[in-house]
C-alpha positions in Angstrom: 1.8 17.7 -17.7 -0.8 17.1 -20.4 -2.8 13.9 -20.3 -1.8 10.7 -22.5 1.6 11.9 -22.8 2.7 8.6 -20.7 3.4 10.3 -17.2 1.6 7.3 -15.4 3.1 4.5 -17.8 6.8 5.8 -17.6 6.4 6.0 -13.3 4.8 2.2 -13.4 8.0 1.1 -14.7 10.4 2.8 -13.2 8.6 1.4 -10.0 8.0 -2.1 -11.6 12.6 -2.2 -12.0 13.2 -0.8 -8.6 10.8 -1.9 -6.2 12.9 -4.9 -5.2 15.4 -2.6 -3.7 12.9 -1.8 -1.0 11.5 -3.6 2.2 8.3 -1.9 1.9 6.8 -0.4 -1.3 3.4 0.8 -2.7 2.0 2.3 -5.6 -1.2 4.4 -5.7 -3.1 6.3 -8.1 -4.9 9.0 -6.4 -8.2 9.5 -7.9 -10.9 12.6 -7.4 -12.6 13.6 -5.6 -9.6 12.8 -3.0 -10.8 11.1 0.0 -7.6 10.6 2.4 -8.6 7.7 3.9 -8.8 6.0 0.3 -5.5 6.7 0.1 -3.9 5.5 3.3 -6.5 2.5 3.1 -4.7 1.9 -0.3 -1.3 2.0 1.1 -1.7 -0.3 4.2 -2.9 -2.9 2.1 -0.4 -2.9 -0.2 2.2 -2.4 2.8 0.6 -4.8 4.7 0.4 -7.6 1.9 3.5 -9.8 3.2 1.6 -9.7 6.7 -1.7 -10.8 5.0 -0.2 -13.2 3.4 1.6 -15.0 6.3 -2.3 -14.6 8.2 -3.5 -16.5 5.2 -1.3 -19.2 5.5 -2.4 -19.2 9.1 -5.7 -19.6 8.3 -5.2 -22.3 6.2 -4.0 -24.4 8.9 -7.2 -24.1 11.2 -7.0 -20.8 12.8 -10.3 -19.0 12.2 -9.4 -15.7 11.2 -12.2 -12.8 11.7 -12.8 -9.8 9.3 -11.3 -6.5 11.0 -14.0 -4.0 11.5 -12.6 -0.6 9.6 -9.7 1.2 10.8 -9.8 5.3 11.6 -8.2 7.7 10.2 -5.9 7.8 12.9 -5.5 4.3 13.4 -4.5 4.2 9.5 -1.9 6.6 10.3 -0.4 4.6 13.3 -0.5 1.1 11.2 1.2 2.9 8.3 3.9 4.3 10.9 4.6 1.1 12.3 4.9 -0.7 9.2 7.9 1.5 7.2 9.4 2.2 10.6 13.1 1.7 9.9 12.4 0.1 6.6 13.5 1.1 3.8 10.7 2.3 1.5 9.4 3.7 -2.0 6.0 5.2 -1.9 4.7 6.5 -5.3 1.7 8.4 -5.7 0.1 9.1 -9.0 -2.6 11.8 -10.2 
């Protein structure tokens, strides 16, 4: 549709009511030029945020934590697997 008629603001909050329904859920503009890997980067972190968090907590308590170097492409796709496996889930994807 054309721009500025609200397409973006009307998905936000339809995904700001019903994301609580999920396990997993993640919301992503996708921004040219497309670069894939932005885009599954995106999503594991989002997906990943309630495992960050409970790592944070650990390394609050003494546990040196070390950066991760960057994932693949392929590796991305794997961690993304793993984490909606048999999870209910709401991906949205905005242009």
């Amino acid at each position: 549709g054309m721009g500025g008629v609200g397409k973006t603001t009307l998905v936000g909050d339809v995904y700001q009511q019903i994301n609580c329904k999920f396990d997993k859920h993640a919301c992503v503009t996708i921004m040219r030029p497309f670069i894939l890997e932005e885009l599954f980067g995106s999503l594991f972190m989002q997906l990943d945020a309630e495992s960050s968090e409970k790592k944070d907590v650990v390394g609050l308590l003494g546990n040196a934590k070390k950066a991760s170097p960057p994932m693949s492409l392929a590796e991305l796709v794997n961690e993304l697997a793993k984490l909606i496996e048999k999870k209910r889930s709401l991906l949205s994807l905005m242009m």
